[in-house]
C-alpha positions as CSV (number, residue, x, y, z in Angstrom):
1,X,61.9,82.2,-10.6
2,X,59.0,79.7,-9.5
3,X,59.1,76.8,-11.2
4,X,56.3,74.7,-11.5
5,X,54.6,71.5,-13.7
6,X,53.1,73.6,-16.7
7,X,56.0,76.1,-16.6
8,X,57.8,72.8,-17.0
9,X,56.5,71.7,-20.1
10,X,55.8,75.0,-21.8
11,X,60.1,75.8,-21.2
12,X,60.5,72.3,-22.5
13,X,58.9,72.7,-25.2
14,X,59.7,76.1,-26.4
15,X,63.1,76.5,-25.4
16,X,64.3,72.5,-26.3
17,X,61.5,70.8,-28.6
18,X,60.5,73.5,-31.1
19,X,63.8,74.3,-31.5
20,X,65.0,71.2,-32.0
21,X,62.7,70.3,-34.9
22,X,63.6,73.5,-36.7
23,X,67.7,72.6,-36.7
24,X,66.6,68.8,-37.6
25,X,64.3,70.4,-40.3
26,X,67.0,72.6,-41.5
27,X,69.8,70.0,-41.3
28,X,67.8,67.5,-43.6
29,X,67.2,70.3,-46.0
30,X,70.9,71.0,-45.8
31,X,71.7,67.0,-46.3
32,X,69.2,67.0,-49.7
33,X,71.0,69.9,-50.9
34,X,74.7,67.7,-50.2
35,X,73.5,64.8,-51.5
36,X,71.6,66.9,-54.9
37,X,74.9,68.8,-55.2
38,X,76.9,65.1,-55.2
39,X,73.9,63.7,-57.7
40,X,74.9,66.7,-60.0
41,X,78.9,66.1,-59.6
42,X,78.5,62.4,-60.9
43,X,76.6,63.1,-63.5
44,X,78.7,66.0,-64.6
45,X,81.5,63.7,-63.9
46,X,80.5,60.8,-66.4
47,X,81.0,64.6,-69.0
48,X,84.5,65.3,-67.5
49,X,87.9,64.1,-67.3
50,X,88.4,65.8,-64.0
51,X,87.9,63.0,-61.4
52,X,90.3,64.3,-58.6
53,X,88.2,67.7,-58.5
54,X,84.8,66.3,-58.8
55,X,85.8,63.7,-55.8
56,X,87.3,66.5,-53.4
57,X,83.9,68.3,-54.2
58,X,82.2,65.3,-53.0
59,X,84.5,64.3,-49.7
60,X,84.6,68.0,-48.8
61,X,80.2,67.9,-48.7
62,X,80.3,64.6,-47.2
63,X,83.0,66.2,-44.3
64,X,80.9,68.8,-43.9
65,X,77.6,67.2,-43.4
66,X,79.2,64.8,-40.9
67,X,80.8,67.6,-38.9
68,X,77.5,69.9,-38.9
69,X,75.4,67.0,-37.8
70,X,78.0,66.2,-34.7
71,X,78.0,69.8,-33.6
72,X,74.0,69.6,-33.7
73,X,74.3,66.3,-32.0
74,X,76.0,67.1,-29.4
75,X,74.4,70.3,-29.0
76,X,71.1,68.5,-28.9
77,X,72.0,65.9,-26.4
78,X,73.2,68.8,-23.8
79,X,70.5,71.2,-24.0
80,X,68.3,68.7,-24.0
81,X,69.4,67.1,-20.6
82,X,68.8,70.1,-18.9
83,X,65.4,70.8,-20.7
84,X,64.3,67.6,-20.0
85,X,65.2,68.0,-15.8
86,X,63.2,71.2,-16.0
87,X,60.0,69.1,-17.7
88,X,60.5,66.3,-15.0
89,X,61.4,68.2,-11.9
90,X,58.0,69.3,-11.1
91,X,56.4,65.6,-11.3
92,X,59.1,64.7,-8.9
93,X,58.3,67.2,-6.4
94,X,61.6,69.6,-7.2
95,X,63.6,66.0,-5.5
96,X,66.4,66.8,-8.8
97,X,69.6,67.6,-6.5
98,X,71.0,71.0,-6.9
99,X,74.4,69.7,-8.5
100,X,73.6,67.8,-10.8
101,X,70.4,70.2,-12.0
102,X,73.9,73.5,-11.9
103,X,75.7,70.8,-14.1
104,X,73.0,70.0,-16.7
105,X,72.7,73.3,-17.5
106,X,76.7,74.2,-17.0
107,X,76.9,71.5,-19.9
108,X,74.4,73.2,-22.4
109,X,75.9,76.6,-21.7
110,X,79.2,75.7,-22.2
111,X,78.4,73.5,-25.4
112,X,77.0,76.1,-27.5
113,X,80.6,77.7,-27.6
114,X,82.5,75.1,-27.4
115,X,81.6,72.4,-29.6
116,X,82.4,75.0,-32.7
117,X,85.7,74.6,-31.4
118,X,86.0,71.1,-32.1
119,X,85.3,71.7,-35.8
120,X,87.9,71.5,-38.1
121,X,87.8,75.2,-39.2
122,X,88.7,75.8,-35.9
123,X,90.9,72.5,-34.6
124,X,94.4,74.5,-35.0
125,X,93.6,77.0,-32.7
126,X,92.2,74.7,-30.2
127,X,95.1,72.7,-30.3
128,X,97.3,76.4,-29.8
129,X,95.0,77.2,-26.8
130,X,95.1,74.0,-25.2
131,X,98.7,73.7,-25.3
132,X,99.2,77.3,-24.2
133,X,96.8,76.9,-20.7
134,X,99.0,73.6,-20.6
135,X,102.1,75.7,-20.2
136,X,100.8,78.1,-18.2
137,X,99.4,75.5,-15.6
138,X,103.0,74.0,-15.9
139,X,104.6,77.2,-15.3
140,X,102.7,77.9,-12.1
141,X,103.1,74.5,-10.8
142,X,106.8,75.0,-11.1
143,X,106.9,77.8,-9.5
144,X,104.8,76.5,-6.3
């Protein structure tokens, strides 16, 4: 694949910065929604005697709105590292060392599977994964 300054920016801006604004765009829709939804529960509490259910409603949309805008966080921050090497490398006359150009984009591979894994839908079996490959590295260094 030959690389060059306006391949560069047109894979920067496709792949990373459109993209980008359309998850921004929807996450901010899906915050007004939350923060609606939570507008509605207080008002429908100040009707109601039932102030355990309406604040788990609320906790539970405030949980989920911080985890979702972690995961797109972090997913941002990785692919963009690597999108951003691509934009510069051609200005800097392809000087980006193989490494760490294999690692940026090792880390926005990896991320888009593995930062669902940190969620808490998914933090139990994680935690069941990680301590099974732990025993199974301790096994085979026992056994060395």
């Amino acid at each position: 694949m030959v690389f060059n300054k306006l391949r560069g920016a047109v894979l920067f801006t496709v792949g990373s910065f459109a993209p980008a604004c359309i998850m921004i765009g929807i996450y901010v829709k899906i915050l007004t929604v939350s923060q609606r939804h939570t507008c509605e529960l207080s008002q429908a509490h100040r009707h109601t005697k039932s102030d355990k259910k309406n604040e788990l409603s609320k906790n539970k949309d405030r949980k989920a709105a911080k985890t979702l805008s972690i995961v797109m966080l972090g997913f941002l921050i990785c692919w963009f590292t690597w999108f951003f090497s691509i934009l510069i490398n051609p200005f800097l006359n392809f000087s980006t060392p193989l490494l760490l150009f294999d690692a940026l984009n090792w880390l926005g591979t990896h991320t888009a599977y593995t930062l669902p894994l940190l969620t808490s839908d998914y933090q139990k079996a994680t935690h069941v994964f990680i301590h099974f490959l732990a025993y199974r590295i301790y096994i085979s260094m026992a056994h060395q």
